[in-house]
BAMI-116631 format. One record per residue (C-alpha): chain; residue number from 1; x, y, z. Coordinates in Angstrom, 1 decimal, always signed. Example, Ala and Ser with C-alpha at 12.3 -4.5 7.8 and 13.67 -1.06 7.14 Angstrom:
REM BAMI-116631
   kolkol   dogu       px       py       pz
        A      1    +12.3     -4.5     +7.8
        A      2    +13.7     -1.1     +7.1
***
This chain:
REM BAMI-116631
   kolkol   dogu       px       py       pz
        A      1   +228.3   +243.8   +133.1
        A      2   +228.7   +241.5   +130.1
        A      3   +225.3   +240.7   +128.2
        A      4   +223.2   +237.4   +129.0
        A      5   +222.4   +235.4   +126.0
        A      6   +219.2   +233.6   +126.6
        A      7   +219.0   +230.5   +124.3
        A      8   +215.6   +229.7   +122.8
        A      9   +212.7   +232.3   +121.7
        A     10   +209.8   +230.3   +123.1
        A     11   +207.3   +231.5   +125.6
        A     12   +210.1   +230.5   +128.3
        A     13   +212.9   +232.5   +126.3
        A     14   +210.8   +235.5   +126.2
        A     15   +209.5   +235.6   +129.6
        A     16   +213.2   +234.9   +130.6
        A     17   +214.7   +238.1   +128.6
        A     18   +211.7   +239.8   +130.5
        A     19   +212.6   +239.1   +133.6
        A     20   +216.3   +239.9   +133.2
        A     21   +215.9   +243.2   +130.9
        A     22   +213.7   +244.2   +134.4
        A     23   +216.4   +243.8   +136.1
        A     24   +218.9   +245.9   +134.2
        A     25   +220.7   +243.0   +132.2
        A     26   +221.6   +243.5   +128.7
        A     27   +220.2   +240.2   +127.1
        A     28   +220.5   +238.9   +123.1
        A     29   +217.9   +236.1   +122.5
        A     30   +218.9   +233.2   +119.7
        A     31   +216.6   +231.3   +117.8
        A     32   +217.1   +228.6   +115.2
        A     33   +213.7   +229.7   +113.6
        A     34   +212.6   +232.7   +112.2
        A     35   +210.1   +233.6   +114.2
        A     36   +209.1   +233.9   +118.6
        A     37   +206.7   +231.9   +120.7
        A     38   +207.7   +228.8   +119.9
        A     39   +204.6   +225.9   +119.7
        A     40   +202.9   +229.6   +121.1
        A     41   +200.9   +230.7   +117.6
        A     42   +197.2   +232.2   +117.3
        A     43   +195.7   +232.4   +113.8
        A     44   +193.2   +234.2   +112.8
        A     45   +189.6   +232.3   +110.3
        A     46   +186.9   +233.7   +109.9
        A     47   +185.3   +231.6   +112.1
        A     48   +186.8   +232.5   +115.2
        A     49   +190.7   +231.9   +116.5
        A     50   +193.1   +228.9   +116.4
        A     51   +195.7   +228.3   +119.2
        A     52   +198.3   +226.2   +118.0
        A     53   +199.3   +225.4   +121.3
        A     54   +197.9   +226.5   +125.0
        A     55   +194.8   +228.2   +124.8
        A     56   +195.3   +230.1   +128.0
        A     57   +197.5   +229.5   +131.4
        A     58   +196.9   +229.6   +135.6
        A     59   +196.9   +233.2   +136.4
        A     60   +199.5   +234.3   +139.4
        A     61   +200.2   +237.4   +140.6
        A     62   +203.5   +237.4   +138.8
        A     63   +201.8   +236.7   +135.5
        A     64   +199.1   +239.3   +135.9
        A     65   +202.1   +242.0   +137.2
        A     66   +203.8   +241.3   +133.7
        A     67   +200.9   +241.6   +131.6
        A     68   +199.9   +244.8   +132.9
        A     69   +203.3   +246.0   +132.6
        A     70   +203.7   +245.2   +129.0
        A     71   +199.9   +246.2   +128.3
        A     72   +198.3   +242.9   +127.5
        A     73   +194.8   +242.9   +129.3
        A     74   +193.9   +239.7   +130.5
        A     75   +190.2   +237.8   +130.5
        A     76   +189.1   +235.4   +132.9
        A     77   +187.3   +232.2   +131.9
        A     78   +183.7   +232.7   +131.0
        A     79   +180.9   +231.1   +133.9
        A     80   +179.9   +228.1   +131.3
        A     81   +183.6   +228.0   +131.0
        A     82   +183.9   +227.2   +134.7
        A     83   +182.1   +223.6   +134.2
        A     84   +184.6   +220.6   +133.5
        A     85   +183.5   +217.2   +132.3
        A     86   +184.7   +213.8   +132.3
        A     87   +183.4   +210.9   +130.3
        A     88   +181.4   +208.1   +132.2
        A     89   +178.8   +207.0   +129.9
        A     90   +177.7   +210.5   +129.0
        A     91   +179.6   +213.5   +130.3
        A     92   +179.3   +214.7   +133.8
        A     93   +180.7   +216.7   +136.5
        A     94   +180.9   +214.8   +139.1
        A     95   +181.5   +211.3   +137.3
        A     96   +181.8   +208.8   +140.6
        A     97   +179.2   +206.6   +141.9
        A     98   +178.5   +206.6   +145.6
        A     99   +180.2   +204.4   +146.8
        A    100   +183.1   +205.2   +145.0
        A    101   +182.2   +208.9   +146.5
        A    102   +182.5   +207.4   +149.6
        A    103   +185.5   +205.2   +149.5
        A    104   +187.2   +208.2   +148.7
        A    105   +186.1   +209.7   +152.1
        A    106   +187.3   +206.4   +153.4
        A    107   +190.8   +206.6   +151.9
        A    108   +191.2   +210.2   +153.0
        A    109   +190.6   +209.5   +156.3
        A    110   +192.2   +206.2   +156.4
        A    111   +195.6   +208.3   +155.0
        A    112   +195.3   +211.3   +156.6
        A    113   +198.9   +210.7   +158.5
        A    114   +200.0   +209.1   +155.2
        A    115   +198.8   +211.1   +152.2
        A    116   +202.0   +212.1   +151.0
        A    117   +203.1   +210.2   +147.9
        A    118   +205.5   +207.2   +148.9
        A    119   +208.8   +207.0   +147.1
        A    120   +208.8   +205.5   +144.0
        A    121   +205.0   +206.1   +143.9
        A    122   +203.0   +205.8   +140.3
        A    123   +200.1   +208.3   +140.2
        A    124   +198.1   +204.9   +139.7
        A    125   +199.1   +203.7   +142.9
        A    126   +198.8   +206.2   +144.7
        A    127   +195.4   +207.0   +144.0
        A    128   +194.1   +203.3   +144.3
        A    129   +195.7   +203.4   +147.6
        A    130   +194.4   +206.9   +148.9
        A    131   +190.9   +207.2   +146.6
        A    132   +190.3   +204.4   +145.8
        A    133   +190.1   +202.3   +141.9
        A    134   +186.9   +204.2   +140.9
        A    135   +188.1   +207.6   +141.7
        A    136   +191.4   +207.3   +139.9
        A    137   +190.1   +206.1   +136.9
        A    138   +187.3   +208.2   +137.1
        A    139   +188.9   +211.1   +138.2
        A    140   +192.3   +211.3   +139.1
        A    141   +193.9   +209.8   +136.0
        A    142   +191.9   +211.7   +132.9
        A    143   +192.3   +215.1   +135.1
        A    144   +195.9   +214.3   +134.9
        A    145   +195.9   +212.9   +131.5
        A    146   +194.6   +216.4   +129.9
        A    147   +197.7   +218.2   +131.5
        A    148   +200.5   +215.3   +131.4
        A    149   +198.9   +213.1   +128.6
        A    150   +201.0   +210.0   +130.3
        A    151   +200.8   +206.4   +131.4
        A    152   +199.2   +207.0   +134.9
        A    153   +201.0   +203.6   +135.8
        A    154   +204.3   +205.1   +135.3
        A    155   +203.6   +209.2   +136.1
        A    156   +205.7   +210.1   +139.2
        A    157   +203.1   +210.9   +142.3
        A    158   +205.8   +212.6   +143.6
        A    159   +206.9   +214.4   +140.7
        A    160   +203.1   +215.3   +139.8
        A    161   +202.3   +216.7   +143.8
        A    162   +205.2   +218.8   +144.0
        A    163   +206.6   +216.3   +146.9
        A    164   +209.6   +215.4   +144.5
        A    165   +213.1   +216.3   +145.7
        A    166   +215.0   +218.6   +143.0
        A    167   +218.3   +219.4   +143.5
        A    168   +218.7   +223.0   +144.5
        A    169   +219.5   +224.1   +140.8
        A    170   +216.2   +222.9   +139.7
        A    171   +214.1   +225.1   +142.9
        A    172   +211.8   +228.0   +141.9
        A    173   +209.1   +229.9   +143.2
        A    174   +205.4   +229.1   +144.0
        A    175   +202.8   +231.2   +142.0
        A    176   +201.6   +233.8   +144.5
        A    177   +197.2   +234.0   +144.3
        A    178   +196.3   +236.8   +141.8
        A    179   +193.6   +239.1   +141.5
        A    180   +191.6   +237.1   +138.9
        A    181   +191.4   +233.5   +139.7
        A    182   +192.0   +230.7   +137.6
        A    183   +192.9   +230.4   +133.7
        A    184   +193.2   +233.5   +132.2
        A    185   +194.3   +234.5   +127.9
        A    186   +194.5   +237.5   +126.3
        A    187   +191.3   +238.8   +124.3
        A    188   +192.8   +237.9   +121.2
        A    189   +194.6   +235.1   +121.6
        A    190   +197.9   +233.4   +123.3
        A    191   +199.6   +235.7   +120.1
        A    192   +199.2   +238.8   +122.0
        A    193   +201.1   +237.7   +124.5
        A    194   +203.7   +236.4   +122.7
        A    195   +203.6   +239.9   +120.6
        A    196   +203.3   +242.3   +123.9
        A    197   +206.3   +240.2   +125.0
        A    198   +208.8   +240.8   +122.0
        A    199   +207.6   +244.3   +121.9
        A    200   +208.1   +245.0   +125.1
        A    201   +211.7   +243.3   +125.0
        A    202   +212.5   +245.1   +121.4
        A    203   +211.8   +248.6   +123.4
        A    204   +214.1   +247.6   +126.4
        A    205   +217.1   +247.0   +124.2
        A    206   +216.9   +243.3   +123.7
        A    207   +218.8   +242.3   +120.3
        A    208   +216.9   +239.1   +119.0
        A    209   +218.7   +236.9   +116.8
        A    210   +216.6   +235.0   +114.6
        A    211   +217.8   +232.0   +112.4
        A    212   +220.6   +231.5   +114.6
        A    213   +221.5   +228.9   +117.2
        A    214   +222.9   +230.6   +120.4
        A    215   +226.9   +230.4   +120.9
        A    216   +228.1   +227.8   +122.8
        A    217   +228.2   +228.4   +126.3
        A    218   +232.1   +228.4   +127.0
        A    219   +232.5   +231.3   +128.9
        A    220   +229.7   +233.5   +128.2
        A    221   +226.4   +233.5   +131.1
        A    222   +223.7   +231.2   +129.3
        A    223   +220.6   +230.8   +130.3
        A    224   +219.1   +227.5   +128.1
        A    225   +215.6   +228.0   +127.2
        A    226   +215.1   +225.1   +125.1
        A    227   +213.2   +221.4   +124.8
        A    228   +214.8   +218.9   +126.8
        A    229   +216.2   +217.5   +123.3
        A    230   +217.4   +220.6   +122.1
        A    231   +219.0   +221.3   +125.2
        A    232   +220.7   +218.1   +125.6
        A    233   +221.8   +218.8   +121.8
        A    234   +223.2   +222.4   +123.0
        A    235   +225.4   +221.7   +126.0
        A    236   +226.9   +218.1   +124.2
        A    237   +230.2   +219.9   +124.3
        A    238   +230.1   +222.1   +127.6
        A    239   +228.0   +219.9   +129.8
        A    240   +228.8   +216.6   +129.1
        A    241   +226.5   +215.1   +131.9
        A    242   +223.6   +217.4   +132.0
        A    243   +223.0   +216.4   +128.1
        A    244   +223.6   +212.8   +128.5
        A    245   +220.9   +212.8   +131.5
        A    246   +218.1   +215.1   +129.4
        A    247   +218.8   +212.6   +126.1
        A    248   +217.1   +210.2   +128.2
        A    249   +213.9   +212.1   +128.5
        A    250   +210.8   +210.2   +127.1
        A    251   +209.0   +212.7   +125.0
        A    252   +205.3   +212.2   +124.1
        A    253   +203.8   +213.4   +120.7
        A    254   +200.1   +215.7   +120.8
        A    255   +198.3   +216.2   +118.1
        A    256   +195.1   +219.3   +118.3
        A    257   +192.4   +219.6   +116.0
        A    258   +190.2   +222.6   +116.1
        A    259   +186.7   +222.1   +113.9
        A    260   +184.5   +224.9   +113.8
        A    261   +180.5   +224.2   +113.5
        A    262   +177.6   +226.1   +112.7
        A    263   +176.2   +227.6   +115.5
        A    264   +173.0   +225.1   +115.9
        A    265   +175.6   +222.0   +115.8
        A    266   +175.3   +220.2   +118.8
        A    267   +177.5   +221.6   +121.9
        A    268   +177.9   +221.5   +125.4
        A    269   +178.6   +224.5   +127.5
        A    270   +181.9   +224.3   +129.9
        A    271   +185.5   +224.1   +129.5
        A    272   +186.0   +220.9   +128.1
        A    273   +185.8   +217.1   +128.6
        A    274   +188.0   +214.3   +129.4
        A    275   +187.7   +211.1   +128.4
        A    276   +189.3   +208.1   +130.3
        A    277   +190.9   +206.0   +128.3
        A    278   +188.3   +202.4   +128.7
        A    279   +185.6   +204.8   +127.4
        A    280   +186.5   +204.0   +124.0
        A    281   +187.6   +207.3   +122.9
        A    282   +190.7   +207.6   +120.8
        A    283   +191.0   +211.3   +121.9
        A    284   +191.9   +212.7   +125.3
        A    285   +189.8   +215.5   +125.7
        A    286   +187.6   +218.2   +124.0
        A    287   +187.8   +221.9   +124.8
        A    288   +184.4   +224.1   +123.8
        A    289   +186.5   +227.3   +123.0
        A    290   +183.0   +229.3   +122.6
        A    291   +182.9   +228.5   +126.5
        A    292   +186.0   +229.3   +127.8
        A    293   +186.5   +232.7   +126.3
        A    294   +184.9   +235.5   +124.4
        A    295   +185.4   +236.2   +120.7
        A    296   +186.5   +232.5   +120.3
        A    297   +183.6   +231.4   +117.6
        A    298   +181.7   +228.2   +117.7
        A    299   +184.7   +225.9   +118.1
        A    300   +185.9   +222.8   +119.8
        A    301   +189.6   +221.7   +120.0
        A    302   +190.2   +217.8   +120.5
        A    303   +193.5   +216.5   +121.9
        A    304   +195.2   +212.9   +121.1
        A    305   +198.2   +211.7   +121.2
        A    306   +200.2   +211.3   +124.4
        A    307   +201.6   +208.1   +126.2
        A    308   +199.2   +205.5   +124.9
        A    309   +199.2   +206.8   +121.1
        A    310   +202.5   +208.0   +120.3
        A    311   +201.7   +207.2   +116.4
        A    312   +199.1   +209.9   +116.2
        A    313   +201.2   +212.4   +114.4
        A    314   +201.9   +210.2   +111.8
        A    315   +198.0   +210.2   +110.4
        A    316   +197.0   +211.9   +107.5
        A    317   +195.0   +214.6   +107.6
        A    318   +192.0   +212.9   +106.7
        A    319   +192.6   +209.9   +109.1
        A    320   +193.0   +212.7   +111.5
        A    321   +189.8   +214.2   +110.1
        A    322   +187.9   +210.8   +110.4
        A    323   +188.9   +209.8   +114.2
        A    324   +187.9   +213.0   +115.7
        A    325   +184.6   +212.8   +113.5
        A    326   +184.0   +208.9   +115.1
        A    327   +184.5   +210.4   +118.4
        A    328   +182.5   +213.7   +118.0
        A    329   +179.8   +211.3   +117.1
        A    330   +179.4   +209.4   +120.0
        A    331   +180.2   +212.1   +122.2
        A    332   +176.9   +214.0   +120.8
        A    333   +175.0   +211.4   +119.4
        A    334   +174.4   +213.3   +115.9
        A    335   +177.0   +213.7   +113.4
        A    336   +177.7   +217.8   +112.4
        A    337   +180.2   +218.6   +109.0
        A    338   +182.8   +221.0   +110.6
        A    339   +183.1   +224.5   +108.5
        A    340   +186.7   +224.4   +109.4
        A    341   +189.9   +222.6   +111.0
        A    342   +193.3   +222.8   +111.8
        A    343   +195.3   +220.2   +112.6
        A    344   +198.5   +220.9   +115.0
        A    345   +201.0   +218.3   +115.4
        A    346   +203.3   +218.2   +118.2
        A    347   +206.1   +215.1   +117.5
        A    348   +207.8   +214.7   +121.0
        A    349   +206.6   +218.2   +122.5
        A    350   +206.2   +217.1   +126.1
        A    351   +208.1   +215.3   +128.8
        A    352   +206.8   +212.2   +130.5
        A    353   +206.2   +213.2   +133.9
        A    354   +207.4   +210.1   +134.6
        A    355   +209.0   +208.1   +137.5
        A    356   +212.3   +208.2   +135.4
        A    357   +212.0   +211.9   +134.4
        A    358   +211.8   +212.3   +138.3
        A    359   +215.2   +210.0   +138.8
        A    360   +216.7   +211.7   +136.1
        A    361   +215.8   +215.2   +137.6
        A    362   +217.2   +214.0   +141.2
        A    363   +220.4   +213.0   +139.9
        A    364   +220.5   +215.7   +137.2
        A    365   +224.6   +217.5   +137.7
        A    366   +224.5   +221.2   +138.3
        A    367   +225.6   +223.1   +135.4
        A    368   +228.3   +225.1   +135.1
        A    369   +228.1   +228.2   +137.2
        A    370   +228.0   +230.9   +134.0
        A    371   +225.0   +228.1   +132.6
        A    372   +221.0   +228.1   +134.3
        A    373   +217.7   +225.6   +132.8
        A    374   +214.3   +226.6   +131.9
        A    375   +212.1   +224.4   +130.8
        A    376   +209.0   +222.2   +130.8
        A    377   +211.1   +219.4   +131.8
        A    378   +212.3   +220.5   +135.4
        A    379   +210.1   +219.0   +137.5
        A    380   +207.0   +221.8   +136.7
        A    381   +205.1   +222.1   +133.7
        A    382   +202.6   +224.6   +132.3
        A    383   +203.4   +228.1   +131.4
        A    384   +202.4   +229.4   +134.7
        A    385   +205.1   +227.4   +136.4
        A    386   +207.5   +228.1   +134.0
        A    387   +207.6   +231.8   +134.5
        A    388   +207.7   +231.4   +138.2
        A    389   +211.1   +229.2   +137.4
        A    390   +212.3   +232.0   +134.8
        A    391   +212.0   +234.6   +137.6
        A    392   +213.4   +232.5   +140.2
        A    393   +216.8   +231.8   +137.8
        A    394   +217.2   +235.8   +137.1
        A    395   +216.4   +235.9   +141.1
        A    396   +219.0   +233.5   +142.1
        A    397   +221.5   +232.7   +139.5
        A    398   +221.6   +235.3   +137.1
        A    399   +221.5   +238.6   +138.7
        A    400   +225.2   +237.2   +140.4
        A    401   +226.6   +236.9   +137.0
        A    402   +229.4   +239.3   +135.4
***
């Protein structure tokens, strides 16, 4: 059988290689950059570790069945990791009053033969209609808005719910329960991964090709592991439609900024907060690393950027530096001089999960039958979801090919 090149050395290229060097495939891996992972990078301070990127994922029993084969152990959130906040004044856990609380119950109820999203659907209206005002902007919308970062008025319910209808080139499987519940990292860092990966690949007989765009699809089996941007860039010449329908994509910018404090600064145990966006916050959400996993020093990572600030990446450092410290202060109440930070910026990083991106998606051409898509953009997003489309494309495409 003639070799698969797999196009892009991300966290989606790699796990794709992985999937098809299991299955007896001789793969090559291109990469315009010099080095793997992708946005995927941990770095190593002396005051605890940076993720330049995700700091963990959803654990699945496919995920957990990789990891163990290419020995990277895996650690499951902390307890005071297991709390999540949203902003409402102060942060809480449960941030709805009670009558909200129980319009909700109201909604459910009212629903229950209709709770699907209706077509066309914003995540906005949707949840007005089935929870009610307070609960979506409350509850629904920031719980969204740390994983999408999007304008709630124009995020696809559809699309979000996994109710969308993808064309049958765009299936893939559903993440089977695991072992270990919930979101799991390696002990040190999203790095290991990406290292117990290319090792793993290296001593299977994968050739990597670094600083090198992938050849051009015409007549050799492809599978395109790129952004939607790159992608549409790639296949310009051998997939005319498919590129001109990703061009369209709306991609949002993210900037992270990981401070490190002393350890008396002022904290709060859990996972992280969310702040909804009439709270006056210019940030999205705080994650208390110390919290979520061990070895992880006395650090929080703030995310902006998204839908409603798509100039973010263009601050300064110090302007960076200056809106997290506003906003750190009237989360806490006290102002604390960081030790540290690193500032991560992300220009157009993420799709829209948007009522377009779901029109584009439906109408999306299938590509050419030597030619398979993994990415963030297909209609599921997270690293979790992506491997479960990697393995579904080696499943059912790939595994037929030459």
């Amino acid at each position: 059988m003639r070799p698969i090149n797999v196009a892009g050395a991300g966290f989606s290229g790699l796990v794709t290689a992985y999937f098809l060097a299991k299955a007896g495939r001789t793969v090559r891996i291109f990469d315009k950059s010099d080095r793997v992972g992708g946005l995927i990078k941990t770095i190593r301070t002396e005051h605890g570790l940076v993720e330049t990127a995700a700091n963990g994922l959803l654990n699945s029993a496919r995920l957990e069945a990789m990891c163990a084969d290419i020995g990277v152990p895996l650690l499951p959130t902390r307890r005071d990791g297991r709390r999540r906040f949203i902003y409402r004044g102060k942060p809480r856990q449960l941030p709805l009053r009670v009558t909200e609380i129980a319009r909700v119950g109201f909604g459910l109820l009212r629903n229950i033969t209709n709770i699907k999203p209706r077509s066309g659907e914003s995540v906005a209206a949707f949840g007005e209609r089935v929870l009610g005002k307070g609960a979506t902007d409350y509850l629904l919308t920031p719980a969204l808005g740390g994983i999408y970062a999007g304008d709630p008025q124009k995020l696809s319910a559809s699309l979000i719910f996994g109710r969308a209808t993808l064309p049958e080139h765009l299936q893939t499987y559903r993440p089977a329960k695991a072992a270990m519940r919930g979101t799991v990292a390696p002990r040190n860092g999203m790095q290991q991964l990406i290292d117990g990966l290319h090792d793993f690949l290296k001593t299977a007989g994968v050739e990597f090709a670094l600083n090198q765009e992938a050849p051009k699809p015409a007549g050799e089996s492809t599978i395109v592991c790129l952004s939607a941007l790159a992608a549409a860039e790639y296949l310009g010449e051998t997939a005319t439609g498919i590129s001109e329908s990703l061009r369209r994509i709306e991609m949002l910018s993210l900037v992270t900024t990981t401070n490190f404090y002393e350890p008396g600064a002022a904290g709060l145990k859990g996972f992280g907060c969310l702040f909804p966006r009439h709270q006056g916050f210019r940030a999205r959400g705080v994650l208390f690393n110390d919290s979520i996993f061990e070895g992880r020093g006395h650090g929080e990572t703030w995310i902006l950027g998204g839908a409603f600030d798509p100039d973010i990446v263009e601050l300064e450092d110090a302007e960076l530096s200056e809106v997290i410290s506003h906003d750190r202060e009237r989360f806490f109440g006290k102002v604390d001089q960081p030790l540290a930070t690193h500032i991560t910026r992300w220009p157009r990083a993420l799709p829209h999960y948007s009522l377009e991106l779901e029109q584009i998606l439906a109408e999306l051409p299938p590509p050419p039958p030597n030619v398979a898509l993994v990415g963030n953009y297909l209609g599921r997003i997270g690293l979790a979801k992506i491997l479960e489309r990697a393995a579904y494309v080696v499943d059912h495409f790939a595994k037929s090919w030459p």
